[in-house]
N, C-alpha and C positions, 0 to 999 in steps of 0.2 A: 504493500500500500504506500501511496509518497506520501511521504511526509510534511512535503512544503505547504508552509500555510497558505501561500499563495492556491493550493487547491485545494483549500478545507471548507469548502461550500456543498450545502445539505443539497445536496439531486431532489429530494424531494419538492421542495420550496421550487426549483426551476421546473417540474413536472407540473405544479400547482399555477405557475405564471403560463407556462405554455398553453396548460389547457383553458385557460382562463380568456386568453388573446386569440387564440385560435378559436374557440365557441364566439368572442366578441365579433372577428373581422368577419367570419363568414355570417352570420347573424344581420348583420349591416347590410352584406351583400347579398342577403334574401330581401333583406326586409323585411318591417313586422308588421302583421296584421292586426287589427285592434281587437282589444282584450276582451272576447265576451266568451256565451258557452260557462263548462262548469268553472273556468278562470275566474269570471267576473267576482264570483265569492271570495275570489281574496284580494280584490282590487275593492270591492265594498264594504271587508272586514277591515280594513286599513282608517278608517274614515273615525272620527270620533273617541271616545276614550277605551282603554281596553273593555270595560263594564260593557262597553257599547259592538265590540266585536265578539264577545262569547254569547251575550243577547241574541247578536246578528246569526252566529252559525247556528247556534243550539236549532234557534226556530226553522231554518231553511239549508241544514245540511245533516247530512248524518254523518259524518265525521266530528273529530273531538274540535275543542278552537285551540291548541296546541300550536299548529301550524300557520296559523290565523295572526293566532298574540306574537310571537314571532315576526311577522310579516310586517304586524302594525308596528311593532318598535325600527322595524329596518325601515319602517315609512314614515320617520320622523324627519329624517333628511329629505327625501322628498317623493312625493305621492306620483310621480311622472312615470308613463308604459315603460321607460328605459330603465329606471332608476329600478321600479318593481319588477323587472325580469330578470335584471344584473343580481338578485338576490338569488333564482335558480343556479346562476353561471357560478356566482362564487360557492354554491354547497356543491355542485356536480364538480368542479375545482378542488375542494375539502375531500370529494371521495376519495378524486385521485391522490392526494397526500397522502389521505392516513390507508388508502392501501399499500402504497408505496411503503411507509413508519410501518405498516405492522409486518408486511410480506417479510420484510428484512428480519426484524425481530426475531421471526418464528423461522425462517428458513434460510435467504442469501440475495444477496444484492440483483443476484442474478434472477433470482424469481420474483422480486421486487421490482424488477425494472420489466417484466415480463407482463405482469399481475395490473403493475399500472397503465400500460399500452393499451393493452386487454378491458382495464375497467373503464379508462375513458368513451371508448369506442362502442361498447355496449348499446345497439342501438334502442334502449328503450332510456335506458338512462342520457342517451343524447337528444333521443326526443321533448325530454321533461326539463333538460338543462337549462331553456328559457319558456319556458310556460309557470305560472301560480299556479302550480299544484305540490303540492307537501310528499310525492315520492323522492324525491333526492333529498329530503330530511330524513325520512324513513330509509333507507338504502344508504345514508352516514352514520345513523345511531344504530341502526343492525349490526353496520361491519365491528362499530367498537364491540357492542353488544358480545360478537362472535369472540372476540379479541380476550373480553375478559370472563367470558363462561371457559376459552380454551386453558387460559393463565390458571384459573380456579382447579379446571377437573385434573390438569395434567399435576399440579402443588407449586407452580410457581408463585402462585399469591392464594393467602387463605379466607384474602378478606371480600365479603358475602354483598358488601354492601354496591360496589360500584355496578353489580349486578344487577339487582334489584332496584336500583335507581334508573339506569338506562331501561329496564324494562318497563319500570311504569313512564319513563317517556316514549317509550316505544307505542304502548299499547294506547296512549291516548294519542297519538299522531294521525290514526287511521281508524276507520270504520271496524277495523277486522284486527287492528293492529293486536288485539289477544291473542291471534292466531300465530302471528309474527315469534310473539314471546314465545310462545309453545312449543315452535319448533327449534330455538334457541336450549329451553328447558330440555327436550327429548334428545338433543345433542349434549349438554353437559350430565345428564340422566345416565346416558349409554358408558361415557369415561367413566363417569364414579361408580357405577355397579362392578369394575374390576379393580376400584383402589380402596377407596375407603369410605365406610358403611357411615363414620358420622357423618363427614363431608358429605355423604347422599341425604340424610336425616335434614340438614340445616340446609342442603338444598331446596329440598321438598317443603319445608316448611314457610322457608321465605318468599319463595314463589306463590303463597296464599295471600302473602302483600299486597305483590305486584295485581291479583286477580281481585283484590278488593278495594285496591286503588284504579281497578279499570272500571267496574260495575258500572258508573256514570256514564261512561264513554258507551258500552257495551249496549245499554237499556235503550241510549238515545240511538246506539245501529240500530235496533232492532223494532226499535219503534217510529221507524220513517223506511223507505223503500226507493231500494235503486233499480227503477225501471229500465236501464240501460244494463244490467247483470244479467248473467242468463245459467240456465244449467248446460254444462258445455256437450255441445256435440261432436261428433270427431274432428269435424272441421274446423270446430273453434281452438280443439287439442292442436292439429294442425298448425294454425294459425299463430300459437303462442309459442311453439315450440320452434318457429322461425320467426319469430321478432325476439326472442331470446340472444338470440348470437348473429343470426344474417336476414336481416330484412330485407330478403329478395322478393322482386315480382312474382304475383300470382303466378304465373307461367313457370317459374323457377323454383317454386313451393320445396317442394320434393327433393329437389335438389339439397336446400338448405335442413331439412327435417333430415335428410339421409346423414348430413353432418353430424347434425345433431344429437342422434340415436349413437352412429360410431363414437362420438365423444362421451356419451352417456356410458357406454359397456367398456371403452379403454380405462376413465378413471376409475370405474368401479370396480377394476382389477386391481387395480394399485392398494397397497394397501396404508398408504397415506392418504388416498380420498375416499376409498369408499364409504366412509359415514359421514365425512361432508355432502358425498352425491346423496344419500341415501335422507339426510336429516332437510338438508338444503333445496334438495331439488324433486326429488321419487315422492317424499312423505308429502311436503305442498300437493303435487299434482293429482296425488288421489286423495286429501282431504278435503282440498277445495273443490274438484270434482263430487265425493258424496255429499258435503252438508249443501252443495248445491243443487243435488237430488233430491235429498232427504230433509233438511230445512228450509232453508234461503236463498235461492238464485246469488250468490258471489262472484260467479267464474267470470276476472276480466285479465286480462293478460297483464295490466298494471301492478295487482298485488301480488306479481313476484318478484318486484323488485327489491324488496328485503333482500334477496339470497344474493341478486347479481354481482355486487363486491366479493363476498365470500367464493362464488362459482369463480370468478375471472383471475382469485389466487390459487382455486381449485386445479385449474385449467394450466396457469404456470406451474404448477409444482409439478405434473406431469410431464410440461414441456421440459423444466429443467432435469428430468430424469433420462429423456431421453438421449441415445448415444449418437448426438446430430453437432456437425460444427457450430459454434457460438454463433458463428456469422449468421447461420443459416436460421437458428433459434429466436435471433433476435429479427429477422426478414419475415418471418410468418407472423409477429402481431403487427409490427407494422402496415402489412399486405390487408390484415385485418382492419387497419385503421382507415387505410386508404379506399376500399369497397363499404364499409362502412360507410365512411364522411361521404361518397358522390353519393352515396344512396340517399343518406339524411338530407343533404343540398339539394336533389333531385323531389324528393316528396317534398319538403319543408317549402320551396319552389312553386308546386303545385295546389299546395295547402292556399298560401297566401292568392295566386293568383282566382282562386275557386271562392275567394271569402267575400262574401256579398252584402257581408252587413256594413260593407264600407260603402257601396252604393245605395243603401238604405239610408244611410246617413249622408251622403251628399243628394239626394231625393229631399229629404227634408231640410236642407240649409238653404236648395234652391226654394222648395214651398215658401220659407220664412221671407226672403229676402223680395218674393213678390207680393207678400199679404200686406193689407193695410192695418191687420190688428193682429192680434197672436192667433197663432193656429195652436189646435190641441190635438195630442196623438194618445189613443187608447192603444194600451197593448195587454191584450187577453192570452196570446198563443204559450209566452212561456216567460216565466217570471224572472229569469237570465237576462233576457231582453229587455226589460223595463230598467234594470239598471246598466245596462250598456248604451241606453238610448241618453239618461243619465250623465255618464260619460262622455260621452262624446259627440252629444249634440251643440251647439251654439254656445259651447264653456258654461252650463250652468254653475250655479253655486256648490261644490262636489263635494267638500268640506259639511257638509250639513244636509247631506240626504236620509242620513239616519234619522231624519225625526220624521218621513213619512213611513206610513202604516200600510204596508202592502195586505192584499186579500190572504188570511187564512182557508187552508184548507176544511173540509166537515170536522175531519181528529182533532187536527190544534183549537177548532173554534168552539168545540165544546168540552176541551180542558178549561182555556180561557173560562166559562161561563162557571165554573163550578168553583175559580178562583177567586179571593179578594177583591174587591175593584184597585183599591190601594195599590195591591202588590201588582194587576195588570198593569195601572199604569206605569210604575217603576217599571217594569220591564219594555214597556212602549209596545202593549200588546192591545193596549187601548187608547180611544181620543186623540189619535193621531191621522191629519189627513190622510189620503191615499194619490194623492200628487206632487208634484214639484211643479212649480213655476217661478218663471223670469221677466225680464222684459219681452221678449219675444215670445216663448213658446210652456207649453203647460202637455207636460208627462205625466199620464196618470197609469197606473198599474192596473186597474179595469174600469167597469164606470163611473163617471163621477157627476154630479150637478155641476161643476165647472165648467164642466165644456158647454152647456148651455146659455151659459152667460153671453150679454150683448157684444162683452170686449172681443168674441172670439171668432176671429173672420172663418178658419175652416176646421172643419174634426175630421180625421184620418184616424182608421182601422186601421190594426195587425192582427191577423189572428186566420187561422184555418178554413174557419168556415167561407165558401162561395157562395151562397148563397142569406146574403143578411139584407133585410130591410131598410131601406133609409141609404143603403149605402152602395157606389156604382166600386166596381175593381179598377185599381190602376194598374199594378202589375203584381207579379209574380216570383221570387226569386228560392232557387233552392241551393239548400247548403249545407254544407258537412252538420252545423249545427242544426239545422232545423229548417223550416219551409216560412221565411217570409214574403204572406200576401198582405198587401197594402192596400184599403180600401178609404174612397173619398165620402161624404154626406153628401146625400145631392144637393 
């Protein structure tokens, strides 16, 4: 190793700039789309005081607001789509760090420098790297998570806590995130059944912690529903098991699943991974497969991203066994990074230019700037939409949209009704309009008497239905998010 301090600088740190500039510049050279779909939740949990973002998810997400409250303090500096996506880039950035810090730790620079090529390029986790959404929170506090159940069961550290901590931030990150912890638990479960019986006892016991520190988060999945989840069909198997490692075209599916399978039965030969493949990878896909049968529709190809760190030092530690030149060892993730990134360029490319809630929005900057009074826009079709209209219509007031009272659902409106008045209104679940309005324009989340008001030169429909009274269609637009039709009053 040299010595000279002239080369005493942490690789990790330059893995962590690189991936950081490289996710920046190409980003730039797509372009961003504006923030709506299930993002807008944490573009609108940002707004207001923390009290005011855990109010916000509880009632309109089933997720915990872990990722939320998080969000809001990074939106102290400033609330802009740049500033809030640069918070994705710098955790999918943190991944590759502490893969890098741990891969070394536990095995060699050389599966370290492998494990991180590997984790950056993962293309689910490069998909999420500039999107609000809380999977590259969840896919950094996993891999420590991994980091310290392995330090535990193996007896490099006895101590119980940093365990159980990271779990209960695990498990309130994400809807299912108990599921996360479980399969952490069933991996340090499986070590300490061959070392030591207390160490298994004060395992098992603290883990009742973490599960009664999740209950809140747990109650609030279970009682709200993700109509986008499904129970998986082979196709969907299909599906995930090539956005795992090669998100190749439909047409190339097969190709990439044929990967996939051989890398599944090579590590699980080894016998350095096969209880990572087996706890990390085999145990997920057939649990979230039955209680997706058997309970709950969960099966989305997102919440495997817990394991993808762990698999991507999985995947190194294989390669570094192999009897292949260094040269060549280190050309295969690269080659990976490279089919990777055009692919990610390529869709990310197509995402933006297909997103049409940008011309929904320039449709209504033109309406405004030829009305002689305010126009009013109802939007019934999906509740995502009324705060993206919000957003990024004629710069409303953004800072203060929490204090309108969008529609409850039947469930929530007869919790509401059997609660205090007092304590609805503290939580702003009553007595709150259900519009915004400016100088110019008035956003309501469904109908309101305002838009009948004299001030209000024209009312514009959003919403499904073709067939409404009162009101002629303008146009049409469909989209990855959802179908925006636009209707005028006559």
């Amino acid at each position: 190793m040299n010595k000279n301090p002239a080369f005493n600088f942490k690789l990790e740190w330059v893995f962590f700039l690189l991936s950081f500039v490289l996710i920046l510049l190409i980003s730039f050279l797509i372009g961003f789309a504006p923030i709506t779909g299930d993002q807008i939740w944490g573009a609108t949990a940002t707004l207001g005081s923390p009290l005011d973002s855990i109010i916000f998810t509880l009632r309109f997400d089933l997720h915990p607001p872990l990722y939320y409250l998080l969000l809001d303090l990074w939106a102290t500096i400033s609330q802009t789509d740049f500033w809030l996506r640069a918070s994705s880039m710098f955790l999918h950035s943190l991944i590759v760090l502490s893969t890098y810090t741990i891969a070394k730790k536990k095995f060699s620079v050389s599966t370290a420098i492998y494990a991180s090529l590997f984790v950056f390029a993962l293309p689910l986790l490069l998909s999420y790297s500039t999107q609000l959404r809380m999977y590259s929170l969840i896919a950094l506090i996993s891999l420590w998570q991994y980091h310290h159940v392995d330090n535990y069961s193996n007896g490099n550290d006895n101590r119980v806590w940093p365990i159980l901590g990271l779990g209960i931030l695990l498990a309130n990150t994400h809807a299912i995130g108990i599921l996360f912890v479980f399969f952490h638990f069933i991996y340090g479960a499986c070590r300490l059944t061959a070392s030591n019986n207390k160490k298994l006892i004060r395992w098992c016991a603290g883990h009742f912690v973490v599960v009664a520190f999740a209950l809140p988060a747990v109650a609030n999945s279970l009682f709200k529903s993700a109509g986008h989840a499904v129970a998986p069909s082979f196709n969907d198997v299909l599906q995930t098991a090539n956005r795992l490692f090669l998100d190749l075209p439909d047409q190339l599916i097969y190709i990439s699943v044929f990967i996939f399978l051989a890398l599944v039965v090579s590590l699980s030969i080894s016998k350095k991974t096969r209880l990572l493949v087996l706890c990390y990878l085999l145990l997920p896909l057939v649990m979230f497969a039955a209680i997706s049968f058997l309970i709950k529709p969960l099966w989305l190809t997102r919440n495997f991203a817990f394991a993808l760190p762990i698999l991507a030092i999985t995947l190194s530690i294989k390669l570094s066994e192999m009897n292949l030149p260094s040269k060549l060892k280190l050309a295969i993730p690269i080659l990976f990074i490279i089919v990777n990134l055009s692919l990610w360029i390529e869709n990310s490319a197509q995402t933006n230019s297909q997103n049409n809630f940008a011309k929904v929005t320039h449709y209504f900057r033109q309406e405004t700037s030829q009305a002689t009074g305010k126009i009013c826009i109802v939007s019934v079709n999906q509740l995502n939409t009324f705060w993206s209209l919000l957003r990024y219509l004629d710069k409303p007031d953004w800072g203060h949209s929490l204090k309108i009272q969008p529609p409850t659902n039947e469930r929530w409106q007869s919790t509401i009704n059997k609660i205090p008045k007092d304590f609805a209104r503290l939580l702003k679940l009553i007595d709150s309009r259900n519009y915004f309005e400016n100088e110019q324009i008035v956003i309501s989340s469904g109908p309101s008497d305002r838009c009948d008001k004299d001030d209000i030169d024209a009312v514009y429909l959003i919403a499904e239905n073709q067939n409404i009274e009162e009101f002629r269609s303008e146009f049409s637009l469909q989209d990855r998010m959802g179908v925006y039709r636009i209707f005028k009053k006559n």
